[in-house]
N, C-alpha and C positions, 0 to 999 in steps of 0.2 A: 046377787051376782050382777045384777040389768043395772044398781049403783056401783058398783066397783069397775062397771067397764065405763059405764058413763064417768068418775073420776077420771079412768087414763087417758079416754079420749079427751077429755078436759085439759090434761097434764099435758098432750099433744099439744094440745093446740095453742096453749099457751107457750109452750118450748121453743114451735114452730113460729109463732112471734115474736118472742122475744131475738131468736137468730137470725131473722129478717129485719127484727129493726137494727141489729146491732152491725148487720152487715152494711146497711144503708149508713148508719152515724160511720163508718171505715170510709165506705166511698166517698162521702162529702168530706172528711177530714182528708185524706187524699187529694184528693183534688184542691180543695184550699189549699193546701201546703204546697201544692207543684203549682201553683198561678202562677201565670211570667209576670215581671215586673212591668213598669210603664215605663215609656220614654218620652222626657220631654224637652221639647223641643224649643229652644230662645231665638227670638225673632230680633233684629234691630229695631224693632218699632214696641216692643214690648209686650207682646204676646207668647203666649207658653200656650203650644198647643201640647194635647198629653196623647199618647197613641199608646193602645194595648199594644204589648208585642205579639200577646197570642193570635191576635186577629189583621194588625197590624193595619189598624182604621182608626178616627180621632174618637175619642171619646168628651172629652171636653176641653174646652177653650178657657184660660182665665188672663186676665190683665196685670203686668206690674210696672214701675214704675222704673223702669231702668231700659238702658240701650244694652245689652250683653255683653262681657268683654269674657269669663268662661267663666263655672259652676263644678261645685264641689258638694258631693252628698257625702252627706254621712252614714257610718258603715248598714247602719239599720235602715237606712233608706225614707226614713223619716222627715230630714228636711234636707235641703239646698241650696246653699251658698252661691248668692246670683250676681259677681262683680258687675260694679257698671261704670266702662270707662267711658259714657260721654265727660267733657270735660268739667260743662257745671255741676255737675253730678258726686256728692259724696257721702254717699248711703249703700250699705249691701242689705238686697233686701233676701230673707229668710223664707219658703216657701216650706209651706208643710201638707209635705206629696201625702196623705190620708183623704185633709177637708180641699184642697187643692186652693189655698190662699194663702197669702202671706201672712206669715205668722208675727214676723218683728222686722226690724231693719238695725243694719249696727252701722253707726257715725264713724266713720275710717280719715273724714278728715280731709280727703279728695280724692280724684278720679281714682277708678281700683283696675287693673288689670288680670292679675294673677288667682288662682284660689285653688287651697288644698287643705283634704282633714287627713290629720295622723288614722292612725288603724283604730288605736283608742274609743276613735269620737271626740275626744278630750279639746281638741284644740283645731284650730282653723289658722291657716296661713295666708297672706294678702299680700300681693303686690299694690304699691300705691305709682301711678305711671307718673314721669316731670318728677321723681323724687329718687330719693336714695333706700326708701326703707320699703320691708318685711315687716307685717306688724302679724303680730299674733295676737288670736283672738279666745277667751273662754269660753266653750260650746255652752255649759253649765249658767252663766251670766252673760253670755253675750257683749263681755267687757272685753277691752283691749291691754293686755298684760305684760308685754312685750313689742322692743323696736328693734330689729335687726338692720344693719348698715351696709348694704350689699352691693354700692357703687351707683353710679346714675343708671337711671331706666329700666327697670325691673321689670321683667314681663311675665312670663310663663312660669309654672310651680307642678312638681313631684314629687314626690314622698317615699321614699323605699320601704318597702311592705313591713320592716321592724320598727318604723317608726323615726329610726334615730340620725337622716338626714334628707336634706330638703336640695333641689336640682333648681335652679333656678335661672332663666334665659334672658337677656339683655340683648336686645339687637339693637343698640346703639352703640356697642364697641365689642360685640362679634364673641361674646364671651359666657360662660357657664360659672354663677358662682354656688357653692357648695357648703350647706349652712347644718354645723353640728347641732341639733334640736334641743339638745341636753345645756348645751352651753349659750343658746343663741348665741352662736357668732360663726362668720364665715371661716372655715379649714382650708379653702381652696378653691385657686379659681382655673378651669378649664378653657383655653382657648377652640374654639369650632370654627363651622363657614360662615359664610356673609349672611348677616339678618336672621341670629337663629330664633325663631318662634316657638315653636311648641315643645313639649319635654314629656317623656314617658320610660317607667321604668318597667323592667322585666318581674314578673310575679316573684321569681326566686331572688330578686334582690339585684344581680350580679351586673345588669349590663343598661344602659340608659341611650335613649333613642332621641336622637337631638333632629328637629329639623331648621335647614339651613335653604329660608327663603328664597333669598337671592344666589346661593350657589347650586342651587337646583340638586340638595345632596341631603342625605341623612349622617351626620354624626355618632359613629357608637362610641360610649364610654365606659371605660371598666372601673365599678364602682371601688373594687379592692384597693386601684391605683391611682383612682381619676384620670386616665389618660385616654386620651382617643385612641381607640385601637384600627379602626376602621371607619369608609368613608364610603356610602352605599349612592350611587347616583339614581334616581326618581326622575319623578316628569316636572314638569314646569312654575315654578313658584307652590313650592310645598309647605302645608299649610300645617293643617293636624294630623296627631299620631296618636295611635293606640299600641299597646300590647294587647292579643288576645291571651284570656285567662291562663290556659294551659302555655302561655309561653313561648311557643312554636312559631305565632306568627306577628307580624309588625304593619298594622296597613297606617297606609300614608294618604292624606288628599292632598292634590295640586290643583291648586286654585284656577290654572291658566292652562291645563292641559284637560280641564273637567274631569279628570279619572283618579282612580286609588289604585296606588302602586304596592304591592303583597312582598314581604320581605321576607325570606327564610331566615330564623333566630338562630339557626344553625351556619349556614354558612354565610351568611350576611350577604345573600345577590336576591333580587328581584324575580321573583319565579309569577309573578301574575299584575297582568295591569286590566284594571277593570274599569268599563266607562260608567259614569254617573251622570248627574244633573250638571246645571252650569255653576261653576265658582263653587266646588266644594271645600266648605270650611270643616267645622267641626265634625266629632266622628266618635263614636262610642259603640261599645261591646256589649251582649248580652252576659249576664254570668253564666251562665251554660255555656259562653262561645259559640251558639250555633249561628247566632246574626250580629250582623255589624251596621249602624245605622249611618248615615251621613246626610249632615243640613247640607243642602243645596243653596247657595247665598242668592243667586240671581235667579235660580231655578225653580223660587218661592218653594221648594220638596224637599224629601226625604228618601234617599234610594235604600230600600232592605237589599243588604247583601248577605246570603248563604254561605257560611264560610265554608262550607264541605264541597263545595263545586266553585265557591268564588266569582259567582254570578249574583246581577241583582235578578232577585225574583219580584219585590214588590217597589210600587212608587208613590207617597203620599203626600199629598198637594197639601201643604200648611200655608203658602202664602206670606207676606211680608217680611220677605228675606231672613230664612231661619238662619242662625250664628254656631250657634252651639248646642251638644245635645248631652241629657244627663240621665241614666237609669235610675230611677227612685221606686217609693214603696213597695220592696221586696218583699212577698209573704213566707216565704221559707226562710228560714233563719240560716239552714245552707246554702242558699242562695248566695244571700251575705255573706255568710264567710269564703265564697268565690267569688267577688265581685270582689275584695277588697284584698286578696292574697295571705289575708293573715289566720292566725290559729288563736288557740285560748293560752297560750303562753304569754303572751302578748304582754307585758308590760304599763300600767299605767300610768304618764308620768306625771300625777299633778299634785305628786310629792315633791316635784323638783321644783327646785324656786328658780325664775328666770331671772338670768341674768341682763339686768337692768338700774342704770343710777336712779337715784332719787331724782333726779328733775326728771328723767324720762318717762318714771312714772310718771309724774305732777302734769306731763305733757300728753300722759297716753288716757289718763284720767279727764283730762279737759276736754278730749277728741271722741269720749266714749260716750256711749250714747242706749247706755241701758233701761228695758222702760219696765212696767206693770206684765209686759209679756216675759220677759225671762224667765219667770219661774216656772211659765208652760213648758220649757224646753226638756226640764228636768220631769215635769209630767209626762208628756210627749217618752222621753226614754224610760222612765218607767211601764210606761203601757205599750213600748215596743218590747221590753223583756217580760212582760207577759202573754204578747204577743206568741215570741218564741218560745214560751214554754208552754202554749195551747200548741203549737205547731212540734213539738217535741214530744209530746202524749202521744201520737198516732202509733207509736210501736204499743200503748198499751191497750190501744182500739184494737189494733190488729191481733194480740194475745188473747183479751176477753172477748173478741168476737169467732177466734178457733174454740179456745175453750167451750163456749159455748155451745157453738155448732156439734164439736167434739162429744158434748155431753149429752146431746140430742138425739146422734147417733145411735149413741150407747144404749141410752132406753129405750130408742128403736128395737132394737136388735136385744135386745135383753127380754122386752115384752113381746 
């Protein structure tokens, strides 16, 4: 009998461990999967500082070799497309938000202003500023595939959450051209206000947020018709635009009024003006939507704004004129798929052959500037889709660690 009680309590105590450990592997799986992402931060002098959102303090400083002109991640949050319009300058250099260094640079051939990835991942878009073209980029080889012909002065670039067209800002003749993805080639071109800058479209697809520097005014455009439907006036030389995730909201920085102007996606007026740093430029969203970050150009900072009250709660001194700011290495894989508006319906297109003559290619080939790193890229996305399929297990932590407990019970109360 004194061996059959000592097995159970044996059996206990073992059961009792193992429910303990398995609860402990739930909570660290948890938690890893809800990490907030980083934001970093492009300086004109070429500094990338990175700030945890959760904490919302720098964690590390790295160097690249570019003046900022804006940044484009892609969906998995893995790397970062980092234009650089000084003018000697014609290199995008690739940062890979894990080891926090530059991974590659792609030869664009000169100054770069613009930068967008499809939902894909697949492809990268580039303004080249002093030129006429969109050149398109393979995330895959970091080759240039494609030239789109989109009028002098190409600036700013959006992507409508399916992928299948591209917004694109020119403030040298006051105009929106509209580039079918499928076809590279321009469908249409939208006239706006004076000096429009930056471009942002609505999660649902439907409506595009132009802003209009010099007319101190936001642009709406309806994507069904391209046509401006509306004209929202803001504060003073307005710079960058966001949409927040869920849709609802539109902030705007004005360079020259220091504040961010809060647009309702519903009725299109101004319901909130929020002071910031000096000379805010660029501006980014968390995927959750709870914060909205803005480089401070002259304010060397970064003001944390609460979108649920629309105040800044925090302020963080990065120093040497931050530009632009870019959410990367997401650990939730839904994180991504809010961050980027898109689903797994999604479409891939690199079945589609671009449309492109033969010298263009012969021209886009000579401009291209693929090296021994490429093939990391395709590493890189393979070990972000196992990434998310570690962060996808958690439901079955969470099952075998009821079961468990469940089963613990049971012999409890059985014995």
């Amino acid at each position: 009998m004194e061996v059959i009680a000592f097995d159970k309590a044996f059996q206990k105590n073992i059961l009792l461990r193992v429910c303990v450990i398995m609860m402990l592997l739930l909570v660290v799986n948890v938690y890893t999967a809800g990490a907030a992402p980083f934001a970093y931060v492009m300086s004109s002098g070429g500094n990338v500082s990175v700030i945890d959102t959760a904490t919302d303090s720098i964690v590390t400083t790295m160097k690249i070799e570019a003046y900022s002109g804006e940044v484009a991640v892609t969906p998995d949050g893995r790397r970062i497309y980092v234009t650089d319009s000084a003018i000697d300058r014609t290199t995008v250099p690739i940062i890979d938000t894990v080891t926090n260094t530059v991974h590659s640079t792609v030869n664009v051939g000169g100054s770069s202003w613009g930068a967008a990835i499809n939902p894909a991942g697949t492809r990268v878009y580039v303004s080249i500023r002093d030129s006429t073209n969109i050149l398109v980029i393979n995330t895959a080889t970091n080759s240039i595939t494609s030239k789109v012909d989109v009028g002098w002065g190409p600036d700013r670039i959006a992507i409508t959450p399916d992928g299948t067209k591209l917004y694109v800002t020119s403030h040298k003749n006051d105009i929106i051209s509209v580039i079918d993805t499928v076809t590279n080639s321009v469908i249409s071109t939208v006239n706006v206000g004076e000096i429009p800058w930056d471009v942002a479209v609505t999660p649902d697809g439907t409506k595009v947020y132009v802003t209009n520097s010099r007319g101190n005014n936001v642009s709406v455009i309806d994507t069904f018709t391209n046509n401006v439907t509306a004209t929202v006036n803001v504060g003073e030389y307005p710079w960058g635009v966001i949409v927040n995730p869920d849709g609802t909201k539109v902030y705007v920085t004005n360079w020259k009024d220091d504040s961010v102007s809060v647009i309702d996606t519903f009725t299109n007026n101004v319901i909130a003006t929020i002071p910031v740093g000096m000379h805010p430029s660029g501006v980014s969203a968390t995927p959750d939507g709870t914060k909205v970050y803005v480089a401070n150009y002259d304010g060397n900072s970064v003001s944390v704004i609460d979108t649920a009250t629309d105040n800044v709660i925090a302020t963080v001194d990065v120093g040497d004129h931050p530009v632009e700011i870019a959410l990367g290495h997401f650990i939730d894989s839904n994180m991504t798929d809010q961050s980027t508006g898109t689903n797994s319906n999604i479409t891939e297109d690199t079945g589609i052959k671009d449309n492109v003559s033969s010298s263009e290619e012969k021209n886009a080939v000579e401009i291209n500037n693929s090296n021994n790193k490429d093939s990391e890229s395709d590493n890189g996305s393979g070990s972000g889709g196992n990434e998310s399929s570690k962060n996808n297990s958690t439901p079955g932590f969470r099952l075998l660690g009821s079961l468990t407990c469940l089963y613990v019970g049971w012999k409890f109360r059985k014995q």
